[in-house]
N, C-alpha and C positions, 0 to 999 in steps of 0.2 A: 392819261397814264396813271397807274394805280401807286401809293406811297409805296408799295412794295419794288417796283420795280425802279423808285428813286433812288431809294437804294442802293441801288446796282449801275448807276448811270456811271459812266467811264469812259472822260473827257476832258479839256482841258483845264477843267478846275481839279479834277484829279489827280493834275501832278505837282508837286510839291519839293523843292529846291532845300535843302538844309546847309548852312555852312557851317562849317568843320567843331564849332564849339558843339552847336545845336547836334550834331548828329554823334560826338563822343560825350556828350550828357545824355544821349538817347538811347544810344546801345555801348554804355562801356564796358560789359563784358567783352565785345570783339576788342577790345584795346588793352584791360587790363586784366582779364578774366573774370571771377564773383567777388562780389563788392566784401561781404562781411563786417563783422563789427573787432578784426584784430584777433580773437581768439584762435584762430587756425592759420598755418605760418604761409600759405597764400595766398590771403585773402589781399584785397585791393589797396590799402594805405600802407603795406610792403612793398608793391608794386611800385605804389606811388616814388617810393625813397631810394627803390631799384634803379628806377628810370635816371632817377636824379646822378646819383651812384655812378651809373654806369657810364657816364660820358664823362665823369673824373678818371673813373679808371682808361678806359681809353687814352685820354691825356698822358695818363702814368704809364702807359705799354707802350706811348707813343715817345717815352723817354723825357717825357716834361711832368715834374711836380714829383716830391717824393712822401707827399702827405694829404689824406684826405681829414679835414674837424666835423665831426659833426655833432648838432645839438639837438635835443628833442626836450624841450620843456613845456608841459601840458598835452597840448594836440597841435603843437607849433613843431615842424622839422626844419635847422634848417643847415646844409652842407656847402661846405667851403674846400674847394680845391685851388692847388698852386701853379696849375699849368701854363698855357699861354693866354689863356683868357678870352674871350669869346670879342671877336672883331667888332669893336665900338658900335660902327655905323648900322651892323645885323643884329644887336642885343636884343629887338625888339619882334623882329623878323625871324628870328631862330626858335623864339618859343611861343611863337605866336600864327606863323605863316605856313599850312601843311606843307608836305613834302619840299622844306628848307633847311638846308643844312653844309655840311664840309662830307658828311660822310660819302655819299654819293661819286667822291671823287677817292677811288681804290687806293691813290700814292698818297694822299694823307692819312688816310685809316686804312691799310693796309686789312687786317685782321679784326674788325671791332666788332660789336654786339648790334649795336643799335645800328641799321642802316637805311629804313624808310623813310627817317625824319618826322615821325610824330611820337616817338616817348617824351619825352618836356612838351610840346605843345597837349597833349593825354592831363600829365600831370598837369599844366595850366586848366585846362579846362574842368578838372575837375574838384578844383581847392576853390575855399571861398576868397583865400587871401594867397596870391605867387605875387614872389618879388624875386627878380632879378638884378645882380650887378656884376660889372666885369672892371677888373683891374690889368692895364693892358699900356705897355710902359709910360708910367707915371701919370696914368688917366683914367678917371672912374665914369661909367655911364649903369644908369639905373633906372630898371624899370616896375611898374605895381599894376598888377591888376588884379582881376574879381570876376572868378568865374567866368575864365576865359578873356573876358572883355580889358583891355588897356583903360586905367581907371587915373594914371601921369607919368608921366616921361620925363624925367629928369634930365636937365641940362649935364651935358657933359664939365665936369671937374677935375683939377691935378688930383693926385693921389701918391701918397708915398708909401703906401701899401703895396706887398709882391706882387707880381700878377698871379691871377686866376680868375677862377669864377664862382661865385656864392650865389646859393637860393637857396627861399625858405617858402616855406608853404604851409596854408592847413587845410586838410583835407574837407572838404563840405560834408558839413552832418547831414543835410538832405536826404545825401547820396551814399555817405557814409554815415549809419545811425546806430547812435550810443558807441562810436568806434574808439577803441584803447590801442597802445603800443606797449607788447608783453617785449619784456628784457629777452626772456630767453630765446623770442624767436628774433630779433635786432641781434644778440649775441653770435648766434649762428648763422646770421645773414652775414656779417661784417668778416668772422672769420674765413667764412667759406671764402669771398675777396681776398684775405691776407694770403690765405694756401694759394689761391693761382695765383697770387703775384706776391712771389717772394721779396721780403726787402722792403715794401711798401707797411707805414706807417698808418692807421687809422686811429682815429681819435672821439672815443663815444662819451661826451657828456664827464672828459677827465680821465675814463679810463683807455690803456694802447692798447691798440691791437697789431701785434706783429709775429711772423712766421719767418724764418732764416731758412727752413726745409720742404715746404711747399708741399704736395702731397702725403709727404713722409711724417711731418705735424698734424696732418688732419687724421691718415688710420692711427695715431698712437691718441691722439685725443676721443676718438672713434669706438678702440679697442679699451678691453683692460689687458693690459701687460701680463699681467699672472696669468691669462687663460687663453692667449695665443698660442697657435701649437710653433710658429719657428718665428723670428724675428722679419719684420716687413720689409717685403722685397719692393723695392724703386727703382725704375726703369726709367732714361730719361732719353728722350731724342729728340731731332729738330721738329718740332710743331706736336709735341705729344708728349705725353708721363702719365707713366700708371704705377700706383702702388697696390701691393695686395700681401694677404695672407688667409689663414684661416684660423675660427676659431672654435671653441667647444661645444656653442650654442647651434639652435636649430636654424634653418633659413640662408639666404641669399641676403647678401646688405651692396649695395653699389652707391657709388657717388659720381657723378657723371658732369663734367661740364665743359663747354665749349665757347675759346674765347672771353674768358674769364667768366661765360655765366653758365650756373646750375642751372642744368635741364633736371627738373625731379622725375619728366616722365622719360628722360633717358634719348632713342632716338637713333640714328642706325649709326654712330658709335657707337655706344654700349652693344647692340644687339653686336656689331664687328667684332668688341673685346670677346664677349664673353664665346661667340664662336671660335675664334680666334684661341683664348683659352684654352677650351676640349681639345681643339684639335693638335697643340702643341705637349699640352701632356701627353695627349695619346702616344702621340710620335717620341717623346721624350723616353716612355718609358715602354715605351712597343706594346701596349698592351690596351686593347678595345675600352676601356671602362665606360661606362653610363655615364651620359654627361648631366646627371643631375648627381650622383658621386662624385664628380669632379667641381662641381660648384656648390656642392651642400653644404654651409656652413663657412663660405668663404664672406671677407670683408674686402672690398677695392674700390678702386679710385682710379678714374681717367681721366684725361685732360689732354682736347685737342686746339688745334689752331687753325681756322678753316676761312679759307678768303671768301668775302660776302655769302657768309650762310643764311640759309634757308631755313626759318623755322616754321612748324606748323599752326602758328598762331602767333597773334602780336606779344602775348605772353612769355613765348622763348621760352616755354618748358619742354619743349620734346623739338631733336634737332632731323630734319628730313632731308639734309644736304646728301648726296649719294657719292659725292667726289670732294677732295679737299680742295681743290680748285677749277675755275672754268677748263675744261679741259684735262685734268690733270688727272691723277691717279685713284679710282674708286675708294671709296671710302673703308671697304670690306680689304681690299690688298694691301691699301696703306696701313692699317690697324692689325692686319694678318700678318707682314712682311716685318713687322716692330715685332710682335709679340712673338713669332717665330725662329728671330734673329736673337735678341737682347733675353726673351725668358729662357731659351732652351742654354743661351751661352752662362746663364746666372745660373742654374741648375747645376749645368757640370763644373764648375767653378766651384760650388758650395755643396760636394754629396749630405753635409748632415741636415739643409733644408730640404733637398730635396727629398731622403729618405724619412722624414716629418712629414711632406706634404704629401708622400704616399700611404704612409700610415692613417692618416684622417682620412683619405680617397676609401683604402681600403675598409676601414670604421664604417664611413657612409655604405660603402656597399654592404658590408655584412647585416648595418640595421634594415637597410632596405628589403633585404631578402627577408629577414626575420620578421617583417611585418607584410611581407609582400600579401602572403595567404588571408593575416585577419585582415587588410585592407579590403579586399574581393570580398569577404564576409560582409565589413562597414557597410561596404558598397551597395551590398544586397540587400542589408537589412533597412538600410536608407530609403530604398526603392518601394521596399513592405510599408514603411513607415506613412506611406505618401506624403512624404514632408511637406507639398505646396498646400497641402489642402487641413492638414492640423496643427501643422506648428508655423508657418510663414504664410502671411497674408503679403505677398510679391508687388512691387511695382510695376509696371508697364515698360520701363527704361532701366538698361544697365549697365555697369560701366563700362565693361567689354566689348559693347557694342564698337564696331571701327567707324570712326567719322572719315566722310569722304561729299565729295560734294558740296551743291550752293548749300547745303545746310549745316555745314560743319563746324562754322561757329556755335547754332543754338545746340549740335549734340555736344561740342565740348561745355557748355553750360551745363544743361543737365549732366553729364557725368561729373561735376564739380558738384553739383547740388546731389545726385545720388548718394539717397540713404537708407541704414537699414535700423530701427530702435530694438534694440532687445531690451523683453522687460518679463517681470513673473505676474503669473495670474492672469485669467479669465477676464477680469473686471478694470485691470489695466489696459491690456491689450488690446482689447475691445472700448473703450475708448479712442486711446490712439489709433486705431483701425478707421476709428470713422470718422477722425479730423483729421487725419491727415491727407497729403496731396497723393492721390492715385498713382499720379505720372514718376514719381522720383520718391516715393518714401514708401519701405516696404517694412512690414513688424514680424520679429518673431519671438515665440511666446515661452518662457520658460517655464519647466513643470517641476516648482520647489528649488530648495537652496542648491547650486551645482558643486561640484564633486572637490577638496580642496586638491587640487593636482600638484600642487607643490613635492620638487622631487621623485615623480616618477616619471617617467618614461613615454615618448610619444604612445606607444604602445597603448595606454589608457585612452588617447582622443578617438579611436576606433572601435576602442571595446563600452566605452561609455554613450549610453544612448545617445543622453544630451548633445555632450560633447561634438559627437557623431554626424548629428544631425545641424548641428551649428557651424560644423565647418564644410557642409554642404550646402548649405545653404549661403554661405559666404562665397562658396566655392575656390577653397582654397586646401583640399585635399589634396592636391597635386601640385601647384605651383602658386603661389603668393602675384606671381602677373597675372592671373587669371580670377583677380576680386571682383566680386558683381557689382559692389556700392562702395563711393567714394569715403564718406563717412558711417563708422558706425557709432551708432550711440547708446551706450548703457543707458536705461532708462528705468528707474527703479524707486520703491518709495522714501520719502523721508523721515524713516526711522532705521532703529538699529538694525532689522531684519534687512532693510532693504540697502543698507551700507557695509551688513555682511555679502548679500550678493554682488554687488559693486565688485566689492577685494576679490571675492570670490573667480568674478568673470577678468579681470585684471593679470589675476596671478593668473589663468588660462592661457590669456594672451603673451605677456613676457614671458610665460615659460615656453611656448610652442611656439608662438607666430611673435617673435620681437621686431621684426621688422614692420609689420602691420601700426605699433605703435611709435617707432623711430621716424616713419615714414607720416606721421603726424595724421592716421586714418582711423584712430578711438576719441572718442569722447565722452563725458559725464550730459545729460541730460539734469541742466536747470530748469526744475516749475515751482512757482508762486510756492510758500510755507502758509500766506495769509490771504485772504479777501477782506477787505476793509471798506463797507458801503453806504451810503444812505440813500434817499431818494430819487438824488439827483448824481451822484457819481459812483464810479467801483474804481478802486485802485488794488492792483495786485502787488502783494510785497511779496518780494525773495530772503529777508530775514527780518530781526527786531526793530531795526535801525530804520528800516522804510516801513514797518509797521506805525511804529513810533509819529514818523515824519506826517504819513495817512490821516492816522489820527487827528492829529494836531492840526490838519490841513480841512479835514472835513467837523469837526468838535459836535461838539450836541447827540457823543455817545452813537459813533456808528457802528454799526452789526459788524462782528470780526469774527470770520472761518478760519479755523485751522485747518489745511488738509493733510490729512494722516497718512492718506494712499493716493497715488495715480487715480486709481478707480472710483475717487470721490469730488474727481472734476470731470463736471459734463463735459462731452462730445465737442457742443460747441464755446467753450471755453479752451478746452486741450486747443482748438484752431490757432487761440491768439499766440500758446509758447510756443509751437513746433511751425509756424508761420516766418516769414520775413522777420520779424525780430526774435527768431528762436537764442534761447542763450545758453551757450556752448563751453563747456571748461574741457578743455583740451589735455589729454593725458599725456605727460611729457617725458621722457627723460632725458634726464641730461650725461653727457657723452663723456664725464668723468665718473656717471654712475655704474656701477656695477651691480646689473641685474642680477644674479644669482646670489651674490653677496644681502641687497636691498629685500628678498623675497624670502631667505633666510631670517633676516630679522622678523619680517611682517605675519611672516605664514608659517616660519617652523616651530621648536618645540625650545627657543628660550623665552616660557613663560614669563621666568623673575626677571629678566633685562624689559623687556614690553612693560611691562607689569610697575617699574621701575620709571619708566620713560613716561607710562601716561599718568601714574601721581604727578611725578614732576611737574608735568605741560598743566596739569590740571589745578593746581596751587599757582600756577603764572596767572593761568585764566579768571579766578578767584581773584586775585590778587587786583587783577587788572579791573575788574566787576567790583569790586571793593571802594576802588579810587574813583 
């Protein structure tokens, strides 16, 4: 038999047994989704604190504990809840033994998130340090392990401590490498908890988090006040609340969750509201309108209650339940029977919101007509353009694709990893063209500084070549659910020119597509400023301070590159930053920000205020370079 065909031999040395640690350190994307390093607000060491989270909250819905503590000091999490506290003689068992748990029994969790029994044994396995303890009347038991494995077990203790249950964890850099915990996406994570569960105390590191109105707190945190066209309507029923309104900006904005958890990718509630939506206006005001008129520009929120849901992934981003319960009432009826009942009776109750919520309806239709014709133009001229073949070098994978099937975990991977780099120049381009990964990373290439769009009108993104051709290539001409790549990343030089195109493609995005960046899918491409080498090693810095360190580390006067441009780091170097340790600055805003307001500042015509602000900041920095 030839080495070739040993190869191929498939027997029973071939098969191969994995227990539960080994096989969630082997594939934890099917458990938690993509790993990352904390800069994108689903990456994995969210996940991790979710998991934890989530079985508090449960307690707290289950009518036990009125406060969740949590701490995060360094790359140490660790959360303390006050419920009943996990049954002494299972502390060990529960976050250690797969499919074990209380959920699995409907009359004690009723409604809960977690119901397979492996989030906390997930998060076990994949921290270098989990400890466990439960206080459980006037008794402590505690347990530590490492990487899955039980590492001591602590004798059971009195304890005059409340009951609940406390873990801390730190995420394994292995697996998690160079991973951070960004405030603002902890901030948002914790809130989103306080809106479904009104009443409920959270506590980060000192500061509270509490909501008294539950949906009704998160659109006014959501929205700015000055630029909603009627005040946010709230709808509340048994197992369901949705708030909504509309505002002056472009786009669709939704918040969707079930069972106290955010589904980001939504899920056939949301698809039920927003059907549900059209069809009540319609009926409302007796008249056909387009239903992207009727949801242009709107901002909402759902929230349902579904006995052991279904979700499409252990993730719990996207909810595929079809009925709120075994047996019970379709999902589409239930969500259509609320929203046909409770919005049509707040309408006629309130004529001045509802003659507001026509007026915007009709708005949208008018713009839509008025651009209907250059859109068909866009369209065409897109077509001439052969966009695949001069400006976008395509991946192979997109995000659109529908996962279905044994393989639907690795395509929800790659649509997590789908990406597109936009950058300028020939010499950049073409770089990242030929290190990057084929399968999930597509480049497109821009021709010169783009257009400052600030203040005009969609009208520009179709008459603008660039423009034009950039949001076809996103494919997001028609509807923002229909984006090809998960992340896109600005990728552009590190100097002045290339931080004016940055602003530039920025102010594109919050003016036209704001949801694109709310929805956490823009980011800043990080590459090296330096090379720092000698014979024996290369170390890349990203600013002075690891330059410095390089130095200092290698001595004896090593060779040090600045790079100017994209275009003056090989092919096979660009591999190492756009690689598994690519580094990511995630374009954020925050939801007391007011984009029109913020874009006003940066991009319109109060020169002396800017002008004003950057001496300022520039005398701090001096200042600080001084001492």
């Amino acid at each position: 038999m030839t080495e070739k065909q040993n190869l191929f031999d498939y027997n029973e040395e071939s098969i191969r047994s994995l227990d539960w640690r080994e096989h969630i350190r082997l594939r934890p994307g099917m458990y938690i989704g993509k790993l990352g390093d904390g800069s994108s607000s689903d990456d994995g060491i969210y996940v991790l604190l979710k998991e934890v989270i989530d079985n508090c909250i449960d307690e707290y819905t289950m009518g036990y504990g009125k406060s969740i503590d949590i701490t995060i000091e360094n790359k140490q999490a660790t959360v303390r809840d006050y419920g009943r506290g996990i049954p002494l003689g299972k502390v060990v068992d529960v976050v250690s033994k797969i499919n074990t748990g209380a959920k699995y029994d409907s009359k004690a969790f009723q409604k809960s998130v977690g119901l397979n029994g492996v989030g906390t044994k997930a998060v076990n396995a994949l921290c270098s340090y989990f400890k466990v303890s439960s206080i459980r009347d006037k008794k402590a038991k505690t347990a530590e392990f490492e990487r899955g494995a039980l590492i001591k077990e602590h004798k059971e203790t009195k304890s005059d401590e409340p009951n609940g249950t406390e873990v801390s964890f730190i995420p394994d850099e292995k697996i998690f490498k160079n991973f951070h915990f960004v405030h603002e996406y902890l901030d948002n994570q914790l809130w989103n908890y306080c809106y479904l569960n009104a009443g409920l105390v959270i506590n980060l590191n000192g500061k509270k988090y509490l909501s008294k109105n539950g949906l009704l707190d998160l659109l006014q945190r959501k929205t700015n006040q000055e630029e909603i066209r009627y005040p946010i309507i709230l709808l509340k029923g048994e197992d369901i609340e949705v708030a909504l309104t509309h505002e002056n900006q472009y786009g669709e904005e939704y918040y969707s969750f079930v069972n106290g958890q955010y589904t980001t990718q939504g899920g056939t509630h949301l698809s039920a509201f927003r059907e549900a939506l059209v069809k009540t206006i319609r009926e409302f005001y007796k008249k056909d309108y387009d239903a992207a008129d009727i949801r242009g520009s709107i901002c909402a929120a759902i929230s349902v209650r579904v006995q052991e849901p279904v979700f499409e992934s252990q993730t719990k981003t996207k909810l595929g339940s079809q009925s709120i319960a075994e047996g019970g009432q379709s999902m589409r009826n239930f969500v259509g029977d609320f929203m046909m009942k409770e919005l049509d009776n707040y309408l006629h109750r309130n004529p001045e919101v509802a003659d507001a919520m026509k007026k915007r309806i009709e708005q949208n239709e008018k713009e839509r007509k008025e651009l209907s014709g250059i859109r068909k133009l866009a369209n065409e001229r897109a077509k001439k353009a052969n966009l695949h073949n001069k400006k976008l070098r395509d991946c192979r994978f997109h995000l659109n694709d529908e996962p279905s099937g044994k393989d639907k975990e690795k395509i929800l991977e790659k649509q997590r990893e789908s990406s597109i780099f936009i950058t300028e120049g020939d010499s950049a381009s073409g770089s990242i063209t030929k290190a990057r990964s084929v399968e999930t990373q597509a480049v497109f290439s821009l021709r010169g500084k783009p257009l400052n769009c600030f203040g005009l009108t969609k009208k520009v993104v179709y008459e603008n070549e660039e423009f034009n051709l950039l949001q076809h290539a996103l494919n997001i001409e028609d509807s923002y659910e229909h984006l090809r790549y998960n992340n896109i990343i600005i990728a552009t030089d590190a100097d002045v020119d290339g931080m004016h195109i940055r602003l530039l493609l920025m102010t594109f995005f919050l003016q036209f597509f704001p949801d694109l960046v709310k929805n956490g899918h823009v980011y800043i491409l990080e590459t090296p400023l330096f090379r720092v080498r000698n014979k024996q090693e290369t170390i890349y810095c990203y600013d002075e301070a690891e330059k410095n360190a390089a130095v200092k580390k290698l001595g004896a006067k090593p060779e040090i590159t600045r790079f100017k441009g994209l275009g003056e780091i090989s092919p096979d170097e660009f591999a190492r930053f756009i690689g598994p340790d690519i580094r990511l600055q995630p374009v954020m805003i925050m939801p007391e920000t007011h984009i029109q307001h913020l874009l006003e500042y940066y991009m319109g015509k109060n020169t002396s205020e800017r002008q004003e602000f950057i001496i300022d900041n520039l005398k701090v920095e001096l200042d600080l370079v001084a001492n």
